[in-house]
N, CA, C and O of each residue as an XYZ file, in Angstrom:
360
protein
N      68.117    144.486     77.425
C      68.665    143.906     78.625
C      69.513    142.708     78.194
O      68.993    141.811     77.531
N      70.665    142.670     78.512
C      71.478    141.531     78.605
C      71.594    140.376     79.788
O      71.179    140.606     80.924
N      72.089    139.339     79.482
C      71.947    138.107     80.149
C      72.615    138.246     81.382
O      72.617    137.334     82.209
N      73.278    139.506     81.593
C      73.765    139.735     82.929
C      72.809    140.931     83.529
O      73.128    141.500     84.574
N      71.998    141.167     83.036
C      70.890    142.472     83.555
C      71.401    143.981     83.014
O      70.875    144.970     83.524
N      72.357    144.137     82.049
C      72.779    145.473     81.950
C      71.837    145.775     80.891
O      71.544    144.948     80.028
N      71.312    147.062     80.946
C      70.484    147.664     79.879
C      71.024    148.384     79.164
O      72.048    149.032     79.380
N      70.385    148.339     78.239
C      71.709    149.189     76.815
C      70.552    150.573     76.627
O      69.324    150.492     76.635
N      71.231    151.573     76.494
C      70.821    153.108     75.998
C      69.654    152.897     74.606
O      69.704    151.752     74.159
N      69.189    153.323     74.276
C      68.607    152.929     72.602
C      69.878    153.492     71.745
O      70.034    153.067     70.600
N      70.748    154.403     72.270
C      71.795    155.274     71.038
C      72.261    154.037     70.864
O      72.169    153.595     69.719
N      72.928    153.083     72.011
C      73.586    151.958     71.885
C      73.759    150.977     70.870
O      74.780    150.406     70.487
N      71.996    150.838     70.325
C      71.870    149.788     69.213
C      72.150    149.674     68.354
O      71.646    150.754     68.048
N      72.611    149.302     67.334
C      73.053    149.206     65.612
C      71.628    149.615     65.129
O      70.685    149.562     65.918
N      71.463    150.030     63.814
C      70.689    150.462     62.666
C      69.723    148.914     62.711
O      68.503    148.903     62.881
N      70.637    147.586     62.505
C      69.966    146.958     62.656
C      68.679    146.511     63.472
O      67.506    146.182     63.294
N      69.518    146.683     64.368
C      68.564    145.859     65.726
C      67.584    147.122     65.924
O      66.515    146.803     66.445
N      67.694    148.198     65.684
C      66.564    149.375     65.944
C      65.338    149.170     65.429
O      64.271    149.317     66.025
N      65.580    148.659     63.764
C      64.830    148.283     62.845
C      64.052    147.189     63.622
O      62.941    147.339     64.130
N      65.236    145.429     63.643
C      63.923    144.876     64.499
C      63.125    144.705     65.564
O      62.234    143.859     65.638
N      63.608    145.980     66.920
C      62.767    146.515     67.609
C      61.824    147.177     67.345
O      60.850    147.009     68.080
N      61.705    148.131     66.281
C      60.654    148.731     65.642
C      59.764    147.950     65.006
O      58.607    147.979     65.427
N      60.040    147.223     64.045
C      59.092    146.038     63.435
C      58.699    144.952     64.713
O      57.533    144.648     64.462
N      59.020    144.384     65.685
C      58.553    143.968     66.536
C      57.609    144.805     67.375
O      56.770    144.111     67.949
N      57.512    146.120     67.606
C      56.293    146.767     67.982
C      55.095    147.308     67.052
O      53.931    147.608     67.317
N      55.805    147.315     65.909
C      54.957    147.529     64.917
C      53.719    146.232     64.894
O      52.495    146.355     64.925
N      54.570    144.965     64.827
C      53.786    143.977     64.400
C      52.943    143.653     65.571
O      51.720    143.585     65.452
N      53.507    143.462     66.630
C      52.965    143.740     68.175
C      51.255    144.087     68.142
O      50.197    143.458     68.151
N      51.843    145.861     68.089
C      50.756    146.287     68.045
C      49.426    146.382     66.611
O      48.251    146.616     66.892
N      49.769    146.217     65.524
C      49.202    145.585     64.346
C      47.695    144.192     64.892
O      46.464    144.164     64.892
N      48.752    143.345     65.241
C      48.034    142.060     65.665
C      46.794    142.115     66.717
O      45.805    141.382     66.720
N      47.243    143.640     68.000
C      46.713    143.282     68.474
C      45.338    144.325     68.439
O      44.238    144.233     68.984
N      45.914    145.313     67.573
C      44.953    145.951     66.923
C      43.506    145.468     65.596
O      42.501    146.097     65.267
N      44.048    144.092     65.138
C      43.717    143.682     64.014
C      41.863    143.538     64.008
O      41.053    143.880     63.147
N      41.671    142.896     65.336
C      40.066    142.369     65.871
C      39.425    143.657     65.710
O      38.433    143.521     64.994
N      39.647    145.225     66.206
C      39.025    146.091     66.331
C      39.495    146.937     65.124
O      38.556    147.521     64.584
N      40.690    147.153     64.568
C      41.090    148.047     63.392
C      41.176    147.512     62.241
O      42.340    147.115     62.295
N      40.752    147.172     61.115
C      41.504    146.400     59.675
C      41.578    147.358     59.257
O      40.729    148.138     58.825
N      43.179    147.420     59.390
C      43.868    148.244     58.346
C      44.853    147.053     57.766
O      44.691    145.930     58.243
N      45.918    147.258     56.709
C      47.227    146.632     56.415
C      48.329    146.988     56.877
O      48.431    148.193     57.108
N      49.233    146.322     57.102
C      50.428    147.019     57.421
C      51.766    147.224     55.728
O      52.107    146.643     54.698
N      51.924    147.984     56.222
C      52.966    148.552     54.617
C      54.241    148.246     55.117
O      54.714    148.841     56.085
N      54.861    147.294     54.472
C      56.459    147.745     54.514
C      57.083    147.642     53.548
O      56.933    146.718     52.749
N      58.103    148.787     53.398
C      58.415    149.166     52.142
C      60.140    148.876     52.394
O      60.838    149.670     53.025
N      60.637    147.684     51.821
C      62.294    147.560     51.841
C      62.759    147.857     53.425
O      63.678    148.575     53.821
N      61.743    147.002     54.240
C      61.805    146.997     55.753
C      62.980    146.355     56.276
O      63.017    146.496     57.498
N      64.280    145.486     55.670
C      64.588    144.541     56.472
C      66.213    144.734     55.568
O      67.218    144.041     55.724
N      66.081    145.540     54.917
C      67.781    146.035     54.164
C      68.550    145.581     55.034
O      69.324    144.677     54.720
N      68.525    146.206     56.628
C      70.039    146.012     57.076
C      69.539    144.819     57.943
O      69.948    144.977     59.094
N      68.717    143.550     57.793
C      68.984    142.997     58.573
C      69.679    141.922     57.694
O      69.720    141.969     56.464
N      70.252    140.892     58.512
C      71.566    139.893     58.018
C      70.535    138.315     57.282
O      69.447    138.312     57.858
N      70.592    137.571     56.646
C      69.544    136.687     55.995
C      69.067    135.890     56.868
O      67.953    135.540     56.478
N      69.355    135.360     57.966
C      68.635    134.824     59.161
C      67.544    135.726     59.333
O      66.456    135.484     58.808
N      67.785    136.972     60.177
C      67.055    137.695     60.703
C      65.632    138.200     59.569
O      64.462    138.488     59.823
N      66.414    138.127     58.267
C      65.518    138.277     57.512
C      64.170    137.127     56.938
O      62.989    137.237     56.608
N      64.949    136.287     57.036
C      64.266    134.826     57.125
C      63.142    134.569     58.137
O      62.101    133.918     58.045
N      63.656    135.253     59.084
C      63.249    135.029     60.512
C      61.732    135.832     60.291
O      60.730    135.292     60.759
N      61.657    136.638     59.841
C      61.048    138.290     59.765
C      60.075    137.790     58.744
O      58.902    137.535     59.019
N      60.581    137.664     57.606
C      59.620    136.842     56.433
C      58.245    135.640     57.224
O      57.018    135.690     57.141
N      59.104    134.726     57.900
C      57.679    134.363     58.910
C      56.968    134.448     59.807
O      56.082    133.721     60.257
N      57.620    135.944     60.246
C      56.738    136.277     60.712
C      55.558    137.088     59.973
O      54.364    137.128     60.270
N      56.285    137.758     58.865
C      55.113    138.461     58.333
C      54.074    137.177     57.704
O      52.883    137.428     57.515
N      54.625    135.833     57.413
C      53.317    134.695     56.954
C      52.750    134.354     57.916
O      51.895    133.523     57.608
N      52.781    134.663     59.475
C      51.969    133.981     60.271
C      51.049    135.903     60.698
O      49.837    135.893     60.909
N      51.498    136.698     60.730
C      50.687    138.225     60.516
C      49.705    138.773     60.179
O      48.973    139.648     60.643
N      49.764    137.916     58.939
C      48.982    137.800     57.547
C      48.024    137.043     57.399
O      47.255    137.099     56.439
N      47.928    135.976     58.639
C      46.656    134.933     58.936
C      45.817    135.884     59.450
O      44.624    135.841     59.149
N      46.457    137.176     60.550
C      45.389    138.461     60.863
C      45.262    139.208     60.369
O      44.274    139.795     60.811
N      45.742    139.775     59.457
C      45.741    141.627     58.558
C      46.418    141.505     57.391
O      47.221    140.592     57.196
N      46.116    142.497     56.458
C      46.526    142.218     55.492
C      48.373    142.911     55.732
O      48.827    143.706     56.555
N      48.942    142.243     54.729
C      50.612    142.810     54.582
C      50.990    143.025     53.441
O      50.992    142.186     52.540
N      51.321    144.075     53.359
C      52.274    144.771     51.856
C      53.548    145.002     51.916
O      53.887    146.126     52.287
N      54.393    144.195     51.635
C      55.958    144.403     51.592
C      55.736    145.022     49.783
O      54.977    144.723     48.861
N      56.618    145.791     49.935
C      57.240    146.745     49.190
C      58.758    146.487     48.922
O      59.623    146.580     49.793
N      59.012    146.102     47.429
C      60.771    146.092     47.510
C      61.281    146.166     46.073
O      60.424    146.073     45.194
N      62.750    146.344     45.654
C      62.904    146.948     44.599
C      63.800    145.652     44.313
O      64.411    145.783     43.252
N      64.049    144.439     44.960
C      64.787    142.809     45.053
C      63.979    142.667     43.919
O      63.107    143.536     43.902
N      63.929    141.785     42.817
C      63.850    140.828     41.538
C      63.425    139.762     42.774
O      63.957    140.029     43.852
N      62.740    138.857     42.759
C      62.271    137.598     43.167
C      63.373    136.741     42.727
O      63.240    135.718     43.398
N      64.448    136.598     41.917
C      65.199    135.541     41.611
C      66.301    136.399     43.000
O      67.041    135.706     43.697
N      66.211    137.928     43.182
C      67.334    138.002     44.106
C      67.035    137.547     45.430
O      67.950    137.318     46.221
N      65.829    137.396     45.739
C      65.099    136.994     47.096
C      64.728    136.225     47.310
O      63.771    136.395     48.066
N      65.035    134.581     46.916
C      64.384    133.448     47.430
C      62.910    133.326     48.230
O      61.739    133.017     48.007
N      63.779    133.780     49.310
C      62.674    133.708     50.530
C      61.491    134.810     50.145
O      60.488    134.360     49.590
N      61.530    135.532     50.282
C      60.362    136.769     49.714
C      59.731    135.777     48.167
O      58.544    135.952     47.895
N      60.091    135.348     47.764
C      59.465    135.020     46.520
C      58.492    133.906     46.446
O      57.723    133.711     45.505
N      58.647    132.827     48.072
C      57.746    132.019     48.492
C      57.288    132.611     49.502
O      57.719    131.849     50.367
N      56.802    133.306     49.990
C      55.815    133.720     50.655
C      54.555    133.580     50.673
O      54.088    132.777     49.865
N      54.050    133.975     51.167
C      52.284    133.927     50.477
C      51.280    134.418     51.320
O      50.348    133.783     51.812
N      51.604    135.833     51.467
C      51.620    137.066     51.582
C      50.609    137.737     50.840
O      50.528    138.965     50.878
Protein backbone atom coordinates (compact mmCIF):
# COMPACT_ATOMS: atom_id res chain seq x y z
CA UNK A 1 0.00 0.00 0.00
CA UNK A 2 1.19 3.38 -0.84
CA UNK A 3 0.91 6.71 0.94
CA UNK A 4 -1.95 7.52 -1.27
CA UNK A 5 -3.83 4.04 -0.55
CA UNK A 6 -3.01 2.38 -3.97
CA UNK A 7 -2.11 -1.29 -3.59
CA UNK A 8 0.45 -2.75 -5.72
CA UNK A 9 -0.17 -6.44 -7.40
CA UNK A 10 2.75 -8.76 -5.79
CA UNK A 11 3.93 -9.17 -9.85
CA UNK A 12 4.46 -5.39 -9.25
CA UNK A 13 7.40 -5.70 -6.79
CA UNK A 14 11.13 -5.82 -7.68
CA UNK A 15 13.14 -9.13 -6.76
CA UNK A 16 14.17 -6.97 -4.10
CA UNK A 17 11.44 -5.92 -2.08
CA UNK A 18 9.82 -9.60 -2.56
CA UNK A 19 12.81 -10.87 -0.76
CA UNK A 20 12.22 -8.32 2.12
CA UNK A 21 8.62 -9.13 2.31
CA UNK A 22 9.44 -12.67 2.53
CA UNK A 23 12.14 -12.35 5.21
CA UNK A 24 9.82 -10.07 7.12
CA UNK A 25 7.24 -12.95 7.37
CA UNK A 26 9.67 -15.34 7.75
CA UNK A 27 11.12 -13.58 10.76
CA UNK A 28 7.54 -12.59 11.85
CA UNK A 29 6.52 -15.80 12.09
CA UNK A 30 9.98 -17.45 13.47
CA UNK A 31 9.70 -15.08 16.60
CA UNK A 32 6.49 -15.78 17.15
CA UNK A 33 6.83 -19.31 16.85
CA UNK A 34 10.10 -19.35 18.96
CA UNK A 35 8.24 -19.87 22.81
CA UNK A 36 6.47 -23.06 21.47
CA UNK A 37 8.90 -24.31 18.42
CA UNK A 38 12.97 -24.13 18.78
CA UNK A 39 13.97 -24.57 15.69
CA UNK A 40 16.78 -22.09 13.81
CA UNK A 41 16.19 -20.17 11.10
CA UNK A 42 18.69 -20.79 7.93
CA UNK A 43 19.56 -18.20 5.61
CA UNK A 44 21.61 -18.92 3.02
CA UNK A 45 22.97 -15.58 0.84
CA UNK A 46 19.42 -14.11 1.87
CA UNK A 47 19.94 -10.43 1.16
CA UNK A 48 22.09 -10.47 -2.46
CA UNK A 49 19.70 -8.14 -4.03
CA UNK A 50 19.11 -6.02 -1.28
CA UNK A 51 21.00 -2.42 -1.54
CA UNK A 52 23.62 -1.92 1.83
CA UNK A 53 21.12 0.01 3.91
CA UNK A 54 18.53 -2.50 3.59
CA UNK A 55 21.10 -4.91 4.22
CA UNK A 56 22.39 -3.23 7.25
CA UNK A 57 19.00 -2.81 8.20
CA UNK A 58 18.34 -6.75 7.97
CA UNK A 59 21.71 -7.65 9.71
CA UNK A 60 19.90 -6.10 12.93
CA UNK A 61 17.46 -7.45 12.69
CA UNK A 62 18.75 -10.82 12.50
CA UNK A 63 20.98 -9.56 16.07
CA UNK A 64 17.91 -8.68 17.83
CA UNK A 65 16.14 -12.47 16.36
CA UNK A 66 18.80 -14.16 17.74
CA UNK A 67 18.08 -12.93 21.42
CA UNK A 68 14.96 -15.60 20.48
CA UNK A 69 16.16 -18.53 18.14
CA UNK A 70 18.95 -19.56 16.92
CA UNK A 71 20.22 -17.93 13.23
CA UNK A 72 22.38 -19.34 10.52
CA UNK A 73 23.29 -17.02 7.77
CA UNK A 74 24.98 -18.83 5.17
CA UNK A 75 27.27 -16.87 2.60
CA UNK A 76 30.04 -17.26 0.15
CA UNK A 77 31.21 -12.95 1.14
CA UNK A 78 35.00 -13.24 2.80
CA UNK A 79 34.28 -11.22 6.11
CA UNK A 80 36.82 -8.53 4.87
CA UNK A 81 34.01 -8.25 1.89
CA UNK A 82 31.20 -7.78 4.51
CA UNK A 83 31.92 -5.47 7.22
CA UNK A 84 28.68 -5.59 8.67
CA UNK A 85 28.13 -9.47 8.64
CA UNK A 86 31.55 -9.80 10.15
CA UNK A 87 30.41 -7.91 13.46
CA UNK A 88 27.56 -9.54 14.16
CA UNK A 89 27.14 -11.81 16.85
CA UNK A 90 25.01 -14.13 15.60
Amino acid sequence: MSDNDYSFDINELSRGTLEQLYLALVLSMAVNFADTYAMPIIIDDGFVNFDQQRRQNAYQLLTKVAERTQVIYLTANQPEDNVELAQLKI
